[in-house]
N, CA, C and O atoms as a printed pandas DataFrame, in Angstrom:
     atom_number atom_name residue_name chain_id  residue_number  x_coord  y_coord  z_coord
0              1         N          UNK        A               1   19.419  -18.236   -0.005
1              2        CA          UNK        A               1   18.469  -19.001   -0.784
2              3         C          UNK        A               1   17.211  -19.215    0.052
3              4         O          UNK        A               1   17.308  -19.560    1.230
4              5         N          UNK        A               2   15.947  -19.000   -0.580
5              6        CA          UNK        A               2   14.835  -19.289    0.238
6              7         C          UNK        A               2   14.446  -20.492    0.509
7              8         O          UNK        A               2   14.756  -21.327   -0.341
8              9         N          UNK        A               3   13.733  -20.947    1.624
9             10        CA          UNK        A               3   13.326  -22.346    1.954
10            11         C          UNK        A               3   12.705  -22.889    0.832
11            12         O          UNK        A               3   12.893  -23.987    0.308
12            13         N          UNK        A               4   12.069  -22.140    0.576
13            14        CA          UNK        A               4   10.878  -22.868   -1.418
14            15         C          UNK        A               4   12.145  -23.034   -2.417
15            16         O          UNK        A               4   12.117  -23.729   -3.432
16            17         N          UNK        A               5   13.311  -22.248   -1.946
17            18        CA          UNK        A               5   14.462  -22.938   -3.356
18            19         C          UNK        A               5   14.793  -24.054   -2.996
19            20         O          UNK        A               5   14.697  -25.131   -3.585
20            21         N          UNK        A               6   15.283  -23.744   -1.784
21            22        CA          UNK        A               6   15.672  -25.593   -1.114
22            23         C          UNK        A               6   14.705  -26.409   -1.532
23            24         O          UNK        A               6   15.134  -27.037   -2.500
24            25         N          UNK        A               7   13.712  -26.677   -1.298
25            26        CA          UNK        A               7   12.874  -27.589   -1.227
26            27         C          UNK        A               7   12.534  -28.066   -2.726
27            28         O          UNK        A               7   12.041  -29.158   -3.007
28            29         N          UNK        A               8   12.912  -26.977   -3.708
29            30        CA          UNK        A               8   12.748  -27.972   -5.224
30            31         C          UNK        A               8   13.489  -28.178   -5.317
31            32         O          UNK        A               8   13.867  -27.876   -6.449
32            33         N          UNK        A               9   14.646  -28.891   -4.415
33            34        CA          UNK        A               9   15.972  -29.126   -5.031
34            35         C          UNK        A               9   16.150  -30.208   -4.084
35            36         O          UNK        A               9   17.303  -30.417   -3.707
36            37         N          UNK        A              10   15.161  -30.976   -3.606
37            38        CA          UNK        A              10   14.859  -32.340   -2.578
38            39         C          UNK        A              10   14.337  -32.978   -4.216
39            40         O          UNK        A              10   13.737  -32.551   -5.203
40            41         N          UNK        A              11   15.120  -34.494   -3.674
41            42        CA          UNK        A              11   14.748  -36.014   -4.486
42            43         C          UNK        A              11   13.432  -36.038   -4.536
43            44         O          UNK        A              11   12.801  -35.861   -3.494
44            45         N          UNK        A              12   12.724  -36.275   -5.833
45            46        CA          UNK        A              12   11.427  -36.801   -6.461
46            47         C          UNK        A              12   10.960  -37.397   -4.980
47            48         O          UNK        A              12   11.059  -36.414   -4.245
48            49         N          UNK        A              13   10.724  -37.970   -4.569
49            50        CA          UNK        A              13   10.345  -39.075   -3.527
50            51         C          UNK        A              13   10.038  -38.116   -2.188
51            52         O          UNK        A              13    9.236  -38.530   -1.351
52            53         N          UNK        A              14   10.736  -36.753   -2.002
53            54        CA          UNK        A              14   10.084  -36.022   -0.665
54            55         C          UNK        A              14    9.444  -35.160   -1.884
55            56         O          UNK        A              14    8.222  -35.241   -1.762
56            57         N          UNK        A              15    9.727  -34.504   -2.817
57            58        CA          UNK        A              15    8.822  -33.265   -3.309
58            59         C          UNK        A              15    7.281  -34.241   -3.618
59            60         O          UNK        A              15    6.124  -33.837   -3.503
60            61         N          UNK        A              16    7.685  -35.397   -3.967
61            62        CA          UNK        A              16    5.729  -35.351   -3.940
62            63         C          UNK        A              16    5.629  -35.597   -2.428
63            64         O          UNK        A              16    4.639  -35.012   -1.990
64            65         N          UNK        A              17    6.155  -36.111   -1.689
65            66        CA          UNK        A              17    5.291  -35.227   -0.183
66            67         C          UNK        A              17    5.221  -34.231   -0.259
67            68         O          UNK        A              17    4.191  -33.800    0.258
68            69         N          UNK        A              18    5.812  -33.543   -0.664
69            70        CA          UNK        A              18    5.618  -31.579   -0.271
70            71         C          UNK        A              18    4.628  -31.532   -1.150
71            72         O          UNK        A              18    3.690  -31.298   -0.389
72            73         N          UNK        A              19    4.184  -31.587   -2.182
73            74        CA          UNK        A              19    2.687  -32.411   -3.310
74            75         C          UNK        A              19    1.714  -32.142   -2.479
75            76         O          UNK        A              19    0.756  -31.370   -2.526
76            77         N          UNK        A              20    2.270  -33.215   -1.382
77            78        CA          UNK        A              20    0.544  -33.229   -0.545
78            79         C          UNK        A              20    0.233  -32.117    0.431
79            80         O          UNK        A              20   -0.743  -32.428    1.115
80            81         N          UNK        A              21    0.525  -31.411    0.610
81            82        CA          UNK        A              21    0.299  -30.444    1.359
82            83         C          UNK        A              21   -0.263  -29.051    0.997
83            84         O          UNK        A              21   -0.642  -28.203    1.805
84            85         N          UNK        A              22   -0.254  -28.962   -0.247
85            86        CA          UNK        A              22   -0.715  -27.857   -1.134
86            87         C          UNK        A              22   -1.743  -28.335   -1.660
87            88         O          UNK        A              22   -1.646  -29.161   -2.567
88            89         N          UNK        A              23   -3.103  -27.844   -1.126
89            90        CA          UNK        A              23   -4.144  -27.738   -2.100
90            91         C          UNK        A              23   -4.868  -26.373   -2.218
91            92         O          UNK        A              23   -4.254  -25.306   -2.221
92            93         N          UNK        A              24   -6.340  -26.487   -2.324
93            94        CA          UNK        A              24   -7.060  -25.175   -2.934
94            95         C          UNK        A              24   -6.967  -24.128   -1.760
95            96         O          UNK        A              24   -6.647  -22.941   -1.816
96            97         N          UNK        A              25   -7.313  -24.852   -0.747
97            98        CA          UNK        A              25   -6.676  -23.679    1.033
98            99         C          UNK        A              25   -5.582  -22.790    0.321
99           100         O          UNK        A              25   -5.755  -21.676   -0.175
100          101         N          UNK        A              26   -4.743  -23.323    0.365
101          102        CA          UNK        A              26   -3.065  -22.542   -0.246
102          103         C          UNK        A              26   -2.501  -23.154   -1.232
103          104         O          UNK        A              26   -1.612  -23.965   -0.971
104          105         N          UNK        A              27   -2.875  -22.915   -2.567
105          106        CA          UNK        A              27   -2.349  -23.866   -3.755
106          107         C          UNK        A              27   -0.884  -22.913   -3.785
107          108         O          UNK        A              27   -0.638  -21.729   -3.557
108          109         N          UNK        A              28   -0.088  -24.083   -4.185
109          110        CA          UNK        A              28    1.539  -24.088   -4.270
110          111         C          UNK        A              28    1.897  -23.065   -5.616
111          112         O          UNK        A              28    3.121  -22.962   -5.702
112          113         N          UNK        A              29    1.280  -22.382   -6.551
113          114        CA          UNK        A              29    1.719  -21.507   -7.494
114          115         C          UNK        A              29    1.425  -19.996   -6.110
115          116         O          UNK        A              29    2.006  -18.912   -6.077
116          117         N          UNK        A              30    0.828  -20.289   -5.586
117          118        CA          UNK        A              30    1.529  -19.317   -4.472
118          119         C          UNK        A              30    2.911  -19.139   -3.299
119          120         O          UNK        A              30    3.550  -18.131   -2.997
120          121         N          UNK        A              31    3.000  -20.165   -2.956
121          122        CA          UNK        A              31    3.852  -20.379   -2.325
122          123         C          UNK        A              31    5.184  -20.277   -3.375
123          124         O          UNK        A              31    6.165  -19.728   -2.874
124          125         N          UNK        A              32    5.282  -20.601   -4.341
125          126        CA          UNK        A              32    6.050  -20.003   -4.934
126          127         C          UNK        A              32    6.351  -19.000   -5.308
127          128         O          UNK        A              32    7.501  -18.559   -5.313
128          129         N          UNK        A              33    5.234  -18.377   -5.745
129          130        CA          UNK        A              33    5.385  -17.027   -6.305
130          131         C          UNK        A              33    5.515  -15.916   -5.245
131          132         O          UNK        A              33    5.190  -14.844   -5.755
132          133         N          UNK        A              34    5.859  -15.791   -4.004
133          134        CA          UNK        A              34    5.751  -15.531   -2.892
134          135         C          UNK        A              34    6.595  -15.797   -1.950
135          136         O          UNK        A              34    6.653  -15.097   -0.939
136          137         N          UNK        A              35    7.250  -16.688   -2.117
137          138        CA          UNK        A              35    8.259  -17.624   -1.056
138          139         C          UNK        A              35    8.836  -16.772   -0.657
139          140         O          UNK        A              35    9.042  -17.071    0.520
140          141         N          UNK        A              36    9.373  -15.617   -0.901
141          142        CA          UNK        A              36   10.520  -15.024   -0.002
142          143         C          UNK        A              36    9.523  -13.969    0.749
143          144         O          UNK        A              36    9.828  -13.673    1.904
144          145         N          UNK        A              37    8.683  -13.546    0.338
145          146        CA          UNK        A              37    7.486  -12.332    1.240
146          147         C          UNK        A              37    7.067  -13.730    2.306
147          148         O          UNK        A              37    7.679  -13.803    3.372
148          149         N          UNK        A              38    6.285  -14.534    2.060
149          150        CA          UNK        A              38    5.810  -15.552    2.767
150          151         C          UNK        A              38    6.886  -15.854    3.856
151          152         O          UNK        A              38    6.459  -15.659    4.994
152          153         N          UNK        A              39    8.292  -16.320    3.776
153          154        CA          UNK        A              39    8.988  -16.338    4.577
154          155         C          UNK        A              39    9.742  -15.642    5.918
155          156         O          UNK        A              39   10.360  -16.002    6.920
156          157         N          UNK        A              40    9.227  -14.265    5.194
157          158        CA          UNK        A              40    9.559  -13.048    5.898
158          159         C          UNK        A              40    8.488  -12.511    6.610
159          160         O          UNK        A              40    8.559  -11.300    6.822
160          161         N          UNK        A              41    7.367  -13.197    7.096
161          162        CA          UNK        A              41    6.368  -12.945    7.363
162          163         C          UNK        A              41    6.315  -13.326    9.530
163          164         O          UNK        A              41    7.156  -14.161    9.865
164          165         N          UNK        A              42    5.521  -12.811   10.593
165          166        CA          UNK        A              42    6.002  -13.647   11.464
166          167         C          UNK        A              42    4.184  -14.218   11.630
167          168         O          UNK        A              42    3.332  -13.674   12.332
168          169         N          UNK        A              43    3.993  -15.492   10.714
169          170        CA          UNK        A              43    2.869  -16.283   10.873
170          171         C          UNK        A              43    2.154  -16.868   12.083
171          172         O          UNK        A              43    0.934  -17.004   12.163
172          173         N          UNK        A              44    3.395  -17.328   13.382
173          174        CA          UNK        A              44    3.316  -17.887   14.208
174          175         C          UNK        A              44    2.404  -16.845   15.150
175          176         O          UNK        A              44    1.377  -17.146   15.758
176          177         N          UNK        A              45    2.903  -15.851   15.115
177          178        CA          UNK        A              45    2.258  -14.721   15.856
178          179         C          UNK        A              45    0.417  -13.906   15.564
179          180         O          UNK        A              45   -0.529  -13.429   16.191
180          181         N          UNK        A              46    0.833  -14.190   14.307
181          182        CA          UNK        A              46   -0.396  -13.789   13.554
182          183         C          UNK        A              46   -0.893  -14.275   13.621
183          184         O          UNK        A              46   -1.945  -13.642   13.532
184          185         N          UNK        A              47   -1.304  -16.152   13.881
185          186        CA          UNK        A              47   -2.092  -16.846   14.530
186          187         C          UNK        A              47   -2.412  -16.491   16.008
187          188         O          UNK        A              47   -3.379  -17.065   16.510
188          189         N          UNK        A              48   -2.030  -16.013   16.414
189          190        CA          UNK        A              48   -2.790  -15.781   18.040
190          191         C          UNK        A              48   -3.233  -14.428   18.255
191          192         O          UNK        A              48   -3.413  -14.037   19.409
192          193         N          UNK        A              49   -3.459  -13.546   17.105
193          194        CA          UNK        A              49   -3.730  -11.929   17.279
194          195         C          UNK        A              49   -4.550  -11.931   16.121
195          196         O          UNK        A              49   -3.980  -11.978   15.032
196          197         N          UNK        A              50   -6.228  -11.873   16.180
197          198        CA          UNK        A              50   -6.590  -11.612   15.499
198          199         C          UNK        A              50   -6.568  -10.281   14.152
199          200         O          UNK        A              50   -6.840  -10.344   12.953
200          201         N          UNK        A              51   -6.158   -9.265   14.944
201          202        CA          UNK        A              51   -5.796   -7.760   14.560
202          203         C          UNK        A              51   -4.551   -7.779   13.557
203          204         O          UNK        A              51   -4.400   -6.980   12.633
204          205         N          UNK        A              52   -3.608   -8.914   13.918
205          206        CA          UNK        A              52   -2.330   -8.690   13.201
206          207         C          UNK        A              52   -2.763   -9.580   12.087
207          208         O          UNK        A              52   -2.521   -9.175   10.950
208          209         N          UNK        A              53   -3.359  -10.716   12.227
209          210        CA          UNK        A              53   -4.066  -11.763   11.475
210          211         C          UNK        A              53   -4.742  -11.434   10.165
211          212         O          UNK        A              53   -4.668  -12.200    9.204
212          213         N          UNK        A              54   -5.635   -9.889   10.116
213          214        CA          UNK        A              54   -6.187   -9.158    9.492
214          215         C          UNK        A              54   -5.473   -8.779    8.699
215          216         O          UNK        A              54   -5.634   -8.938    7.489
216          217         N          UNK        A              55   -4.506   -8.177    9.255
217          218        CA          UNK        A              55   -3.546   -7.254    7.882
218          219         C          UNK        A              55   -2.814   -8.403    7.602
219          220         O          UNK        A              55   -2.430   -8.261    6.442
220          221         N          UNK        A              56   -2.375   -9.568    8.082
221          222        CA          UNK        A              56   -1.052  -10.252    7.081
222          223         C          UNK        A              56   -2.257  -10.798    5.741
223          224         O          UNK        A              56   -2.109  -10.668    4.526
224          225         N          UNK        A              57   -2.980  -11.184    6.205
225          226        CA          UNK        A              57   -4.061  -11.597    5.247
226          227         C          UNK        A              57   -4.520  -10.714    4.049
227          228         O          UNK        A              57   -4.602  -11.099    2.883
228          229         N          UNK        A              58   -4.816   -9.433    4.534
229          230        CA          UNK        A              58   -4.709   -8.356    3.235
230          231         C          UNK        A              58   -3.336   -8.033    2.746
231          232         O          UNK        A              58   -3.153   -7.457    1.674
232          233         N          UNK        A              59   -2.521   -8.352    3.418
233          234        CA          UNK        A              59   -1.226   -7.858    2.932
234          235         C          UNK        A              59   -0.639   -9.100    2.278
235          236         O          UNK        A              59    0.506   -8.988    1.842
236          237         N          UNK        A              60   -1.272  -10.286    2.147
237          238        CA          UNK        A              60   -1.130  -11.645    1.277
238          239         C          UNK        A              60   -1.838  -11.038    0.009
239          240         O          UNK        A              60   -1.165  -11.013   -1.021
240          241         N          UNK        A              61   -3.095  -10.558   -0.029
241          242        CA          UNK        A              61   -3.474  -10.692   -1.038
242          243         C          UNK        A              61   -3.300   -9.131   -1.919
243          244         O          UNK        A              61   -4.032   -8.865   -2.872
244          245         N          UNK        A              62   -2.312   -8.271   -1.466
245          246        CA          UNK        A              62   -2.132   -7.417   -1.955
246          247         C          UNK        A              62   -0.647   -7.785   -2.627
247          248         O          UNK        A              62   -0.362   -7.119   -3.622
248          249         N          UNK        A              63    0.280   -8.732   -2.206
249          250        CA          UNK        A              63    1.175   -9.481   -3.119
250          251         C          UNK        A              63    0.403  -10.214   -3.982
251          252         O          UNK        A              63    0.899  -10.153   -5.107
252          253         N          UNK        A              64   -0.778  -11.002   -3.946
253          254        CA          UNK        A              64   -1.331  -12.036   -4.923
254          255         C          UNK        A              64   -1.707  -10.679   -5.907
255          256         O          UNK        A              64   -1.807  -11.086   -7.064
256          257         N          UNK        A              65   -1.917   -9.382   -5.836
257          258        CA          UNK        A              65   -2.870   -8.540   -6.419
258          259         C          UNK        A              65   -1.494   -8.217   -7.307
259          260         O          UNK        A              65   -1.645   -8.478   -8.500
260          261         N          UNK        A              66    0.243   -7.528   -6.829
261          262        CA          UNK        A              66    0.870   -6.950   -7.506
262          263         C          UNK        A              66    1.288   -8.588   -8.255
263          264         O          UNK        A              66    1.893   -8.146   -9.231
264          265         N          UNK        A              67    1.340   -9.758   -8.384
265          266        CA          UNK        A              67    1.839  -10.516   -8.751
266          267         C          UNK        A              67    0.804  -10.979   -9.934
267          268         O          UNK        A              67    1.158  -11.562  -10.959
268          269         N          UNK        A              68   -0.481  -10.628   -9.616
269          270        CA          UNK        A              68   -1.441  -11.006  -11.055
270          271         C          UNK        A              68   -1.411   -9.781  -12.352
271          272         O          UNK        A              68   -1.764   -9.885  -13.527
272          273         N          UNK        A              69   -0.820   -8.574  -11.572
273          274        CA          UNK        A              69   -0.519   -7.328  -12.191
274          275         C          UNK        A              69    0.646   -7.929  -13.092
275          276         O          UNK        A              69    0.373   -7.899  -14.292
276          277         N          UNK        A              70    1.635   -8.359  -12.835
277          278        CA          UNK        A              70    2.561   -8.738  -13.461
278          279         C          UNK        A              70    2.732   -9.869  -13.955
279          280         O          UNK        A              70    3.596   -9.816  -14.831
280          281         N          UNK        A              71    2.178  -11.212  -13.760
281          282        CA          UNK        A              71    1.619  -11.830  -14.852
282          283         C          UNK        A              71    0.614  -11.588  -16.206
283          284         O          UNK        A              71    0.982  -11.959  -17.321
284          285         N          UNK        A              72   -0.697  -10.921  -15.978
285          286        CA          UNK        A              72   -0.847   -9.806  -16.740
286          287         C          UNK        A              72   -0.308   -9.176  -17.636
287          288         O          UNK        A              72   -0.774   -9.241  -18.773
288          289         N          UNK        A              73    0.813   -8.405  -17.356
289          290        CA          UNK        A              73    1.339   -7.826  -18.426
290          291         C          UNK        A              73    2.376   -8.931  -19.471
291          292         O          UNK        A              73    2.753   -8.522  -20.569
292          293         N          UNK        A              74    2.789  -10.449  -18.928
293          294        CA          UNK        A              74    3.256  -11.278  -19.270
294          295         C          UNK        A              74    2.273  -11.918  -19.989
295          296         O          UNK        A              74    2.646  -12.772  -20.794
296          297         N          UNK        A              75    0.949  -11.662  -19.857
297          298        CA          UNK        A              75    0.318  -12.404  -20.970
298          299         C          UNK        A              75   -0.102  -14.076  -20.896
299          300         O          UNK        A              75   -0.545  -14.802  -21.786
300          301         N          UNK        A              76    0.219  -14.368  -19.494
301          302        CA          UNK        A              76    0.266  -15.723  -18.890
302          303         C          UNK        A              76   -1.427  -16.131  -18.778
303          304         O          UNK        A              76   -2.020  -15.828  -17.743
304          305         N          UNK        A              77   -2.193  -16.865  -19.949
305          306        CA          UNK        A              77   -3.127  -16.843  -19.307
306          307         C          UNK        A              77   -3.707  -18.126  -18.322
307          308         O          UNK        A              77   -4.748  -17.876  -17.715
308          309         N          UNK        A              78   -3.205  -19.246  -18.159
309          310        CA          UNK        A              78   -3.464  -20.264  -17.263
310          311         C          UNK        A              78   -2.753  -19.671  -15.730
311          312         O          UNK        A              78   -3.152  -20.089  -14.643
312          313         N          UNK        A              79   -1.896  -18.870  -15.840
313          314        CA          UNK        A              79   -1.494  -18.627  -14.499
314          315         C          UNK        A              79   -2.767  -17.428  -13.781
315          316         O          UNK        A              79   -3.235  -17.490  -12.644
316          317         N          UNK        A              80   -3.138  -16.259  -14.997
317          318        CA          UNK        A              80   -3.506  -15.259  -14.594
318          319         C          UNK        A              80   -4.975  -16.095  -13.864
319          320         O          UNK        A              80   -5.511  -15.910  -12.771
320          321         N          UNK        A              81   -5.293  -16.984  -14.901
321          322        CA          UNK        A              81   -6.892  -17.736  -14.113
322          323         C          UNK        A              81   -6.676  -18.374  -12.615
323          324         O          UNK        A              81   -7.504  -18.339  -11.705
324          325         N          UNK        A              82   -5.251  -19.018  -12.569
325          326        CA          UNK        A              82   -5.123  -19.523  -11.186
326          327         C          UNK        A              82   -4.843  -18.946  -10.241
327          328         O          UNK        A              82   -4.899  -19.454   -9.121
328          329         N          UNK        A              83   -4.287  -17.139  -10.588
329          330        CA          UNK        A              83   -4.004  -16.218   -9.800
330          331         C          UNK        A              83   -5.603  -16.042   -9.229
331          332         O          UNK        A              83   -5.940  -16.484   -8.131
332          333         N          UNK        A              84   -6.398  -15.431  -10.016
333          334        CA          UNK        A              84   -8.009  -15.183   -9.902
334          335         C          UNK        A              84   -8.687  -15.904   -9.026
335          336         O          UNK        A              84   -9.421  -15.403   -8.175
336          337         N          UNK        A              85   -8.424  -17.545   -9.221
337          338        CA          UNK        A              85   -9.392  -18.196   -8.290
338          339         C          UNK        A              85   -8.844  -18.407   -7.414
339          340         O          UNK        A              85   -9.650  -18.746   -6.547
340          341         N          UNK        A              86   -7.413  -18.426   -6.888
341          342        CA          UNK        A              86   -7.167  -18.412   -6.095
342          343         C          UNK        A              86   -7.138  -16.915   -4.934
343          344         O          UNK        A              86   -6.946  -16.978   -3.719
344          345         N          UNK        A              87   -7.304  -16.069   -5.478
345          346        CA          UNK        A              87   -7.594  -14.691   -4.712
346          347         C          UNK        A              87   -9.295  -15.218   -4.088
347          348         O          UNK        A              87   -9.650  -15.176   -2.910
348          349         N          UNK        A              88   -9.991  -15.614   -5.075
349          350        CA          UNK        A              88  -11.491  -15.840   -4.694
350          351         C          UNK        A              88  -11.862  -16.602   -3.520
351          352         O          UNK        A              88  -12.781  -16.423   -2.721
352          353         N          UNK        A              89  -10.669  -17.773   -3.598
353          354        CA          UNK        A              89  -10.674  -18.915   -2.311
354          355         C          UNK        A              89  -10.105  -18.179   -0.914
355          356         O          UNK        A              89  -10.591  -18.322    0.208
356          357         N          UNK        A              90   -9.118  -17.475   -1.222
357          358        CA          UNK        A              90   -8.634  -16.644   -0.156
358          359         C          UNK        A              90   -9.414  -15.415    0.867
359          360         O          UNK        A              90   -9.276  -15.039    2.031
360          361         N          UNK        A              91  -10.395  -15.008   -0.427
361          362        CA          UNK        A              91  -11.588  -14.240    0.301
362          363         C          UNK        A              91  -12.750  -14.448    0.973
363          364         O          UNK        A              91  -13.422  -13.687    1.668
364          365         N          UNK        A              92  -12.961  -16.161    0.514
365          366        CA          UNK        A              92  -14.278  -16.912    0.895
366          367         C          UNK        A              92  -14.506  -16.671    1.716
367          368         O          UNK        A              92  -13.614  -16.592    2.561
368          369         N          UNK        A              93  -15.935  -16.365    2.082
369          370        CA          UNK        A              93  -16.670  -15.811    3.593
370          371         C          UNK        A              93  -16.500  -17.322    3.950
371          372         O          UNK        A              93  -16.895  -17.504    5.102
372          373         N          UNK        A              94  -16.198  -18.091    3.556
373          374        CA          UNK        A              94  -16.646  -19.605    4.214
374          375         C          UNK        A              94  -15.998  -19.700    5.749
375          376         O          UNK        A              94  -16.460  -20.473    6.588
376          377         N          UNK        A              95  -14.773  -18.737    6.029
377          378        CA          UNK        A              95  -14.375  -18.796    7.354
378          379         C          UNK        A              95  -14.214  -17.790    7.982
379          380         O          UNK        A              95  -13.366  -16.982    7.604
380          381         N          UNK        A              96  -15.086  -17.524    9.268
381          382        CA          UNK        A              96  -15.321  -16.014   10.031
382          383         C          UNK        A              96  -14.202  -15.404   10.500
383          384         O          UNK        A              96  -14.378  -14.287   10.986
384          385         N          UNK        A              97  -13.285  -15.764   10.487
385          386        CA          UNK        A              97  -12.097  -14.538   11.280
386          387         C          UNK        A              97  -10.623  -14.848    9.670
387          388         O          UNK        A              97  -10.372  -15.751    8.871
388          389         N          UNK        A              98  -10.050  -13.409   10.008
389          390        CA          UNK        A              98   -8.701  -13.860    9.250
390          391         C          UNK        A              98   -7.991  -14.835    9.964
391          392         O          UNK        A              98   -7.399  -15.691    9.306
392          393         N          UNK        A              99   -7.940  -14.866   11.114
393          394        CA          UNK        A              99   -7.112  -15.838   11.743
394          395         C          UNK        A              99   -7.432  -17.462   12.205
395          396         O          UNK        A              99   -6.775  -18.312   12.807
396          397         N          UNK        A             100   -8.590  -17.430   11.689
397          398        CA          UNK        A             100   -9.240  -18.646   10.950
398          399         C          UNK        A             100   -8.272  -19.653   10.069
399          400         O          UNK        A             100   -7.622  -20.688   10.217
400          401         N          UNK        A             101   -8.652  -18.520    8.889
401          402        CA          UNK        A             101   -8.053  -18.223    7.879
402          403         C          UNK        A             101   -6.735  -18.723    7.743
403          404         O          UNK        A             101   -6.541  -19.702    7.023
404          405         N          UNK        A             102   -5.463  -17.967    8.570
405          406        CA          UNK        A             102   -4.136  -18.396    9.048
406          407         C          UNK        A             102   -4.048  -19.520    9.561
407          408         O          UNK        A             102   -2.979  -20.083    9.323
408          409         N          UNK        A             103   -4.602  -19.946   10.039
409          410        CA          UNK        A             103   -4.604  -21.127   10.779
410          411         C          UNK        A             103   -4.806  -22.532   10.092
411          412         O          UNK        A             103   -4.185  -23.590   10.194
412          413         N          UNK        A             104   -6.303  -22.012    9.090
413          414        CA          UNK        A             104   -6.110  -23.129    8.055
414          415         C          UNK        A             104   -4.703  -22.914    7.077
415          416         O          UNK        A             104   -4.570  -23.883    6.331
416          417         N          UNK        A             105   -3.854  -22.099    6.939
417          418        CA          UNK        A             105   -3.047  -21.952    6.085
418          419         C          UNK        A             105   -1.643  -22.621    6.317
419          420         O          UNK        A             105   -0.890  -23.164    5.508
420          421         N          UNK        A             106   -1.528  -22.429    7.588
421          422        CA          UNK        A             106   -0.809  -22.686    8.501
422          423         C          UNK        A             106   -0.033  -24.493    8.181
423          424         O          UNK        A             106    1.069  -25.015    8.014
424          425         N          UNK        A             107   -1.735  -24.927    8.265
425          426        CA          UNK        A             107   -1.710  -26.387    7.872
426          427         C          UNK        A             107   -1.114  -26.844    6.604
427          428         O          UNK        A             107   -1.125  -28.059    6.407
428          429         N          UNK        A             108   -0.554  -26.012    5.640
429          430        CA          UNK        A             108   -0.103  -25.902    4.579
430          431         C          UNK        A             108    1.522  -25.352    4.294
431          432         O          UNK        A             108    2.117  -24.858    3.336
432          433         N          UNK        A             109    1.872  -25.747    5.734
433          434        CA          UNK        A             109    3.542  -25.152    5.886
434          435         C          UNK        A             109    3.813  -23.567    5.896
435          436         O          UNK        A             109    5.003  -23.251    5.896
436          437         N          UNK        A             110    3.038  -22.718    5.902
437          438        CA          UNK        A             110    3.604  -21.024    5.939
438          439         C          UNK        A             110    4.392  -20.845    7.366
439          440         O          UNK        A             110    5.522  -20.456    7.662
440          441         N          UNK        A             111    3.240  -21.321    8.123
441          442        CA          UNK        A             111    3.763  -20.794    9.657
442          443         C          UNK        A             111    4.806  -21.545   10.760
443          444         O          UNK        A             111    5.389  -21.233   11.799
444          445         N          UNK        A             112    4.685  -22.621    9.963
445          446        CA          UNK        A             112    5.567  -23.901   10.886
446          447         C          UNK        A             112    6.250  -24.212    9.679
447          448         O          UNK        A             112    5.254  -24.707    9.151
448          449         N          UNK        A             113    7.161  -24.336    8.770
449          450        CA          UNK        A             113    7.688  -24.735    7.528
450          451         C          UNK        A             113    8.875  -25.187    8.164
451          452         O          UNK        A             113    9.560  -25.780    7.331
452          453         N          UNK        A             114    9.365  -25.164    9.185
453          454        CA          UNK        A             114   10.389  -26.711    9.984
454          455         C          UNK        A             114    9.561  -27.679   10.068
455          456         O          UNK        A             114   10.224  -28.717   10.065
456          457         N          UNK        A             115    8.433  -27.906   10.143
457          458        CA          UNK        A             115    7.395  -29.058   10.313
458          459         C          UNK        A             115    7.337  -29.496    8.880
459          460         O          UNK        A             115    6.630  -30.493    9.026
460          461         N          UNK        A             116    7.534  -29.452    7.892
461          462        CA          UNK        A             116    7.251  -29.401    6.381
462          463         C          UNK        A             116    8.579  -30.568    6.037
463          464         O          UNK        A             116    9.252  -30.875    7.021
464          465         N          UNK        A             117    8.866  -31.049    5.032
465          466        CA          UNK        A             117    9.387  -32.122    4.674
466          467         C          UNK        A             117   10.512  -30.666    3.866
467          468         O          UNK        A             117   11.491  -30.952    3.178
């Protein structure tokens, strides 16, 4: 079972902590939709290598890319819009390195998720 199954299956009272930790940086219809690629990922590392930092980052949004493909054909349209802007936030020049990037993400439980409630 993946850590994101566990964790919807914590008492009302910790999941809205886990609430707070997901915003527009890494909104949580990703982390779900993703949880087991995300988990299988080695984040910790990819924070200190810019080079490796690069590809987990395209290789995030090339799951966000096959996963809007397949909402898409589901016809989902509030998800397909949150798939969209959230690809857009993920690309923002607003931060110069991918490993920037990771790092702010990081703060959002991917890379440390024993630190996470």
């Amino acid at each position: 079972m993946s850590q994101w199954n566990q964790v919807q299956q914590l008492e009302i009272k910790f999941l809205e902590q886990v609430d707070q930790f997901y915003d527009d940086n890494f909104p949580m219809e990703i982390r779900h939709l993703l949880a087991q690629w995300i988990e299988n990922q080695d984040w910790e590392a990819a924070s200190n290598n810019e080079t490796m930092a690069t590809i987990l980052l395209q290789n995030l949004l090339i799951q966000l890319d096959e996963q809007l493909g397949r909402v898409s054909k589901e016809k989902n349209l509030l998800l397909i819009h949150n798939l969209k802007r959230i690809r857009k936030i993920l690309q923002s020049p607003g931060l110069a390195t991918a490993q920037l990037r990771l790092d702010q993400l990081g703060e959002t439980c991917i890379h440390r998720p024993k630190s996470c409630p």
